[in-house]
GUMAR-821011 format. One record per atom (N, C-alpha, C): residue in one letter; x, y, z. Coordinates in steps of 0.2 Angstrom, whole numbers, padded with zeros to 4 digits, always signed. Example, Ala and Ser with C-alpha at 12.3 -4.5 7.8 and 13.67 -1.06 7.14 Angstrom:
<sites>
A+0066-0028+0039;A+0062-0022+0039;A+0066-0016+0039;S+0064-0011+0035;S+0068-0005+0036;S+0064+0000+0039;
</sites>
This chain:
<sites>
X+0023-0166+0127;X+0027-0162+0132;X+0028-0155+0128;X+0026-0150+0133;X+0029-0144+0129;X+0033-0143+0130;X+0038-0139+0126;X+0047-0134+0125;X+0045-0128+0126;X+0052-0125+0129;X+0049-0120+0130;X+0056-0114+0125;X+0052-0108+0122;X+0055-0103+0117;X+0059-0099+0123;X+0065-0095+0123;X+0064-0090+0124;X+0068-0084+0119;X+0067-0077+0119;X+0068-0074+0114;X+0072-0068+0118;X+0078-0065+0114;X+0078-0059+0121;X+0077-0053+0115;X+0071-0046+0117;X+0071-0043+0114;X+0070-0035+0119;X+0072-0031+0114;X+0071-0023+0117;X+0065-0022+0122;X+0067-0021+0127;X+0059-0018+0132;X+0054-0014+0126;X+0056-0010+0126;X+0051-0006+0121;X+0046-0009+0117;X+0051-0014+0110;X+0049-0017+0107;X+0043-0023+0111;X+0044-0025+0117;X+0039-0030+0123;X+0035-0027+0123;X+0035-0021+0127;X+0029-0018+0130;X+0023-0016+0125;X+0028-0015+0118;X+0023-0010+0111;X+0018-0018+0111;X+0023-0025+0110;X+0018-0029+0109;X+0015-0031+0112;X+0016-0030+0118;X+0012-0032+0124;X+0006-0029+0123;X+0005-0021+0122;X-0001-0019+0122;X-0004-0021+0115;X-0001-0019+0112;X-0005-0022+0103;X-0009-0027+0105;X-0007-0032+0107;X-0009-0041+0107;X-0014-0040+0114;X-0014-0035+0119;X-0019-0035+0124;X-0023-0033+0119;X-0024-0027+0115;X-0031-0024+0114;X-0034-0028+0108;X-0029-0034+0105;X-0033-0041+0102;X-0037-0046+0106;X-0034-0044+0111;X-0037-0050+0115;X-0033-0056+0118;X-0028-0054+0117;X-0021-0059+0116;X-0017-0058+0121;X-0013-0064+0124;X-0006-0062+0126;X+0002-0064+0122;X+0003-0061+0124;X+0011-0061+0118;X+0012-0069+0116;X+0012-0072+0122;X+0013-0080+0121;X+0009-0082+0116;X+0001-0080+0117;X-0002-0085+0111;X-0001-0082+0104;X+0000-0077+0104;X+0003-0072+0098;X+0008-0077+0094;X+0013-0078+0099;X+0018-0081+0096;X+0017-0089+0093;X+0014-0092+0095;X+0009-0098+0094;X+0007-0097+0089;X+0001-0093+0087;X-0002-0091+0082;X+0002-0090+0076;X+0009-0086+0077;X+0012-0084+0072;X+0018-0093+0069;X+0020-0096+0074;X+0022-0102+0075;X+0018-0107+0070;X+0011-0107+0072;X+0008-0114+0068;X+0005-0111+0061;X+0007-0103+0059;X+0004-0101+0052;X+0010-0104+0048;X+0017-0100+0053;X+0022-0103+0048;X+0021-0112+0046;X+0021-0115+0048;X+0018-0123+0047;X+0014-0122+0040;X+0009-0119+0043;X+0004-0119+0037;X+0007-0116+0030;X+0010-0109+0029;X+0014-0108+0025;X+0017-0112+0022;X+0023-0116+0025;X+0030-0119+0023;X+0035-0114+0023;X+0034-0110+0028;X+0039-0102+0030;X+0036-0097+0033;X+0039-0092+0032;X+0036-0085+0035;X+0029-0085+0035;X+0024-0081+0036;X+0018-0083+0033;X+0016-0075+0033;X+0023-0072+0030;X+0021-0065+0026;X+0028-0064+0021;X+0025-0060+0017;X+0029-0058+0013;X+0037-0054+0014;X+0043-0059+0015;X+0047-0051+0016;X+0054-0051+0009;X+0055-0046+0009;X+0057-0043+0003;X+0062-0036+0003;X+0065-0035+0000;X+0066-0028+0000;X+0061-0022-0003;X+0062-0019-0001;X+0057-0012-0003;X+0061-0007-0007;X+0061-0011-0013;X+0064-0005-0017;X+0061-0003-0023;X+0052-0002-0023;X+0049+0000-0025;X+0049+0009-0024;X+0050+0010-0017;X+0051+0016-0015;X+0057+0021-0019;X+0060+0017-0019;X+0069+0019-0021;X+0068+0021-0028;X+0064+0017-0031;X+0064+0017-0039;X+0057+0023-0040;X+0053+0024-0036;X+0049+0031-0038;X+0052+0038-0036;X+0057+0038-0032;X+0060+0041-0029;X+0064+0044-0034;X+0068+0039-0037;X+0073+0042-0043;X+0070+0045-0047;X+0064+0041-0050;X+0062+0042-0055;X+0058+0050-0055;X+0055+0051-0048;X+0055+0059-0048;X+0060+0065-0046;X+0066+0062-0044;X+0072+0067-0045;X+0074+0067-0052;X+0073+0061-0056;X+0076+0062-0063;X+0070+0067-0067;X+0065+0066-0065;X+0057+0071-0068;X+0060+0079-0066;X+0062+0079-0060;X+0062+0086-0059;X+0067+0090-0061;X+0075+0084-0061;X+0079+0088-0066;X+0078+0088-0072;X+0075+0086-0075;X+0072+0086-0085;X+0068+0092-0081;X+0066+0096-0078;X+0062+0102-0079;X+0056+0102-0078;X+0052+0094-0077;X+0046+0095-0073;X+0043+0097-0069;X+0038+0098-0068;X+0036+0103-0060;X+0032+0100-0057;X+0031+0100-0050;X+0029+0095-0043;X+0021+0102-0042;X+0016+0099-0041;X+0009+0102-0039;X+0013+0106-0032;X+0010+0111-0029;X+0012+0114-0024;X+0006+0111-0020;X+0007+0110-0013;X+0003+0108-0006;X-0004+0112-0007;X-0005+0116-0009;X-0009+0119-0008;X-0014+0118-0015;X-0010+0115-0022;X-0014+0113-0028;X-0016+0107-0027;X-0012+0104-0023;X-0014+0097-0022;X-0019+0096-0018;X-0021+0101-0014;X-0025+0100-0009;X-0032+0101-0011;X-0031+0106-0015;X-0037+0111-0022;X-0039+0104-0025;X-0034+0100-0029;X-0036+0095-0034;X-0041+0090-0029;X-0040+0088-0024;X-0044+0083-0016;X-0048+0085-0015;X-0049+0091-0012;X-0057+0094-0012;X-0060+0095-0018;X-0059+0096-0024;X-0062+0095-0030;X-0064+0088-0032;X-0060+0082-0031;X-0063+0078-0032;X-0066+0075-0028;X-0067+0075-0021;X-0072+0074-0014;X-0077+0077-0015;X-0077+0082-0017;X-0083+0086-0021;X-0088+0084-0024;X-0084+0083-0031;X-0088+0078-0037;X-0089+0070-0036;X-0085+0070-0032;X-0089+0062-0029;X-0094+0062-0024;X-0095+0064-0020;X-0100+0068-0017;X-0106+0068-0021;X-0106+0075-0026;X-0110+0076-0029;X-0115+0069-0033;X-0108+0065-0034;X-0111+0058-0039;X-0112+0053-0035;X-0115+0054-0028;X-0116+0050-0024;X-0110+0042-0022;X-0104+0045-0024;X-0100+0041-0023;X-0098+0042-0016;
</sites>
């Protein structure tokens, strides 16, 4: 016998998955199924979830650079360095 789920969530948030999971081939229901019997498989979520404070810690760590007097590549050296090395990869058939 099936049970049936139900979820209440933001229109917006439906419609995005809605389309998402059309242009898989899906409709949200088996989407949901899908994501149902990974967790099974898993023994929980069956992704990773976690804080992101990996960001936060690169973050500090170049405002602390910059007040020590380091200096940040300008957009336009950085862009110099990309095409120099798209260049010589290129050239090395990379």
């Amino acid at each position: 016998m099936a049970k049936t789920i139900q979820v209440r969530v933001d229109d917006d948030l439906k419609d995005s998955v809605d389309t998402l999971y059309s242009s898989l081939g899906l409709d949200t229901s088996t989407a949901i199924r899908i994501f149902l019997t990974a967790s099974i498989r898993a023994g929980g979520i069956p992704f990773s979830i976690v804080h992101n404070n990996n960001d936060d810690s690169v973050i500090q760590k170049s405002v602390a650079y910059r007040k020590s007097g380091g200096k940040f590549l300008s957009s336009e050296q950085s862009l110099a360095n990309m095409r120099k090395a798209i260049k010589t990869g290129v050239e090395n058939g990379l």
